[in-house]
C-alpha positions in Angstrom: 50.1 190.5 96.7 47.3 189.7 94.0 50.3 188.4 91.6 51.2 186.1 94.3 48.2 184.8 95.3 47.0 184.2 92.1 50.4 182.1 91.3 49.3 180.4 94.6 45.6 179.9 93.0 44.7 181.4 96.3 41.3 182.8 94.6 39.3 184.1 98.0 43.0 185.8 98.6 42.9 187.5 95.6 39.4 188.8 95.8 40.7 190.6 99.2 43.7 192.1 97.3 42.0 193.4 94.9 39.2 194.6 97.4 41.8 196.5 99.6 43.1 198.2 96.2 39.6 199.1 95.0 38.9 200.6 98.8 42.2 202.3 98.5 41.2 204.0 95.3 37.9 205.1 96.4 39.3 207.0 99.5 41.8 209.1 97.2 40.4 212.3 97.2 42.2 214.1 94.5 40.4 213.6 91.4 44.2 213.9 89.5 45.7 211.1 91.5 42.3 208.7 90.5 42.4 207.1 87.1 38.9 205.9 86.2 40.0 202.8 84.4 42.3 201.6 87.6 39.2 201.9 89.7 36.8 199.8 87.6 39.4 197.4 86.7 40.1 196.8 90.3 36.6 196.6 91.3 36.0 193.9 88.4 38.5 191.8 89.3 37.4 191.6 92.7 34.3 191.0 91.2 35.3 187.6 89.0 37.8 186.3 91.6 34.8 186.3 94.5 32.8 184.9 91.9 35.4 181.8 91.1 36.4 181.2 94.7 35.0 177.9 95.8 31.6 177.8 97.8 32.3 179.3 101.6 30.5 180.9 104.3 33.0 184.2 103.6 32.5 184.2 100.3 28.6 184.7 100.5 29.2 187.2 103.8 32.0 189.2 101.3 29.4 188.8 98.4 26.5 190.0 100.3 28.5 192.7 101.8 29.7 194.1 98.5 26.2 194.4 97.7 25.2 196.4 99.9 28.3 198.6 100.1 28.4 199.3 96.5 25.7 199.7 94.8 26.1 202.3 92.9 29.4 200.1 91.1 27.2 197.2 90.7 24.8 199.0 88.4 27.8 200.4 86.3 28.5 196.3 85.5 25.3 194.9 84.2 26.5 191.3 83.6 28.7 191.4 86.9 25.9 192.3 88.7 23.7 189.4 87.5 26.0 186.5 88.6 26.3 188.4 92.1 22.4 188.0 92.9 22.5 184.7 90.9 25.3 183.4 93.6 23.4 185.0 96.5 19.7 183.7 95.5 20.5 180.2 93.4 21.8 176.9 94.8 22.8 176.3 91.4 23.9 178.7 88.6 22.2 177.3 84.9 24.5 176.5 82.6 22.5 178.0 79.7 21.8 181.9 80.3 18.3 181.6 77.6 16.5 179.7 79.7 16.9 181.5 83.2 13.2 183.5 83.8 
């Protein structure tokens, strides 16, 4: 579904695909069936397309919930992690990373 919603530049739709896939690797309990790289690469794309998605009440709620759910992820992806809390506390983003205190 991700390959089709991004075709359909349906960004908020493919956060959510790649959110159910990242949820469906986490509940895998054999260790053999999880490949590491699959798991982060599905987290950071749901990441980037939440981030990209146009300004929307559910993208904040699904931004602010993701926080909260995974924190432990978050502080594996330093940069990810900064635009998150820059979406959820700025109005607007800087354009030049320097001069953000």
């Amino acid at each position: 579904m991700a390959k089709y919603y991004i075709h359909e530049k349906e960004t908020l739709d493919v956060a959510k695909s790649y959110h159910t896939i990242f949820e469906t690797y986490e509940k895998i309990k054999d260790e053999g069936m999880k490949n590491e790289e699959d798991v982060s690469s599905a987290f950071k794309n749901y990441i980037l397309y939440l981030l990209i998605t146009p300004q929307s009440e559910e993208k904040i709620e699904l931004l602010t919930e993701m926080e909260k759910k995974y924190p432990r992820q978050l502080d594996q992806e330093e940069l990810l992690t900064k635009y998150v809390r820059k979406f959820l506390t700025y109005e607007l983003v800087p354009l030049k990373e320097d001069e953000i205190r």
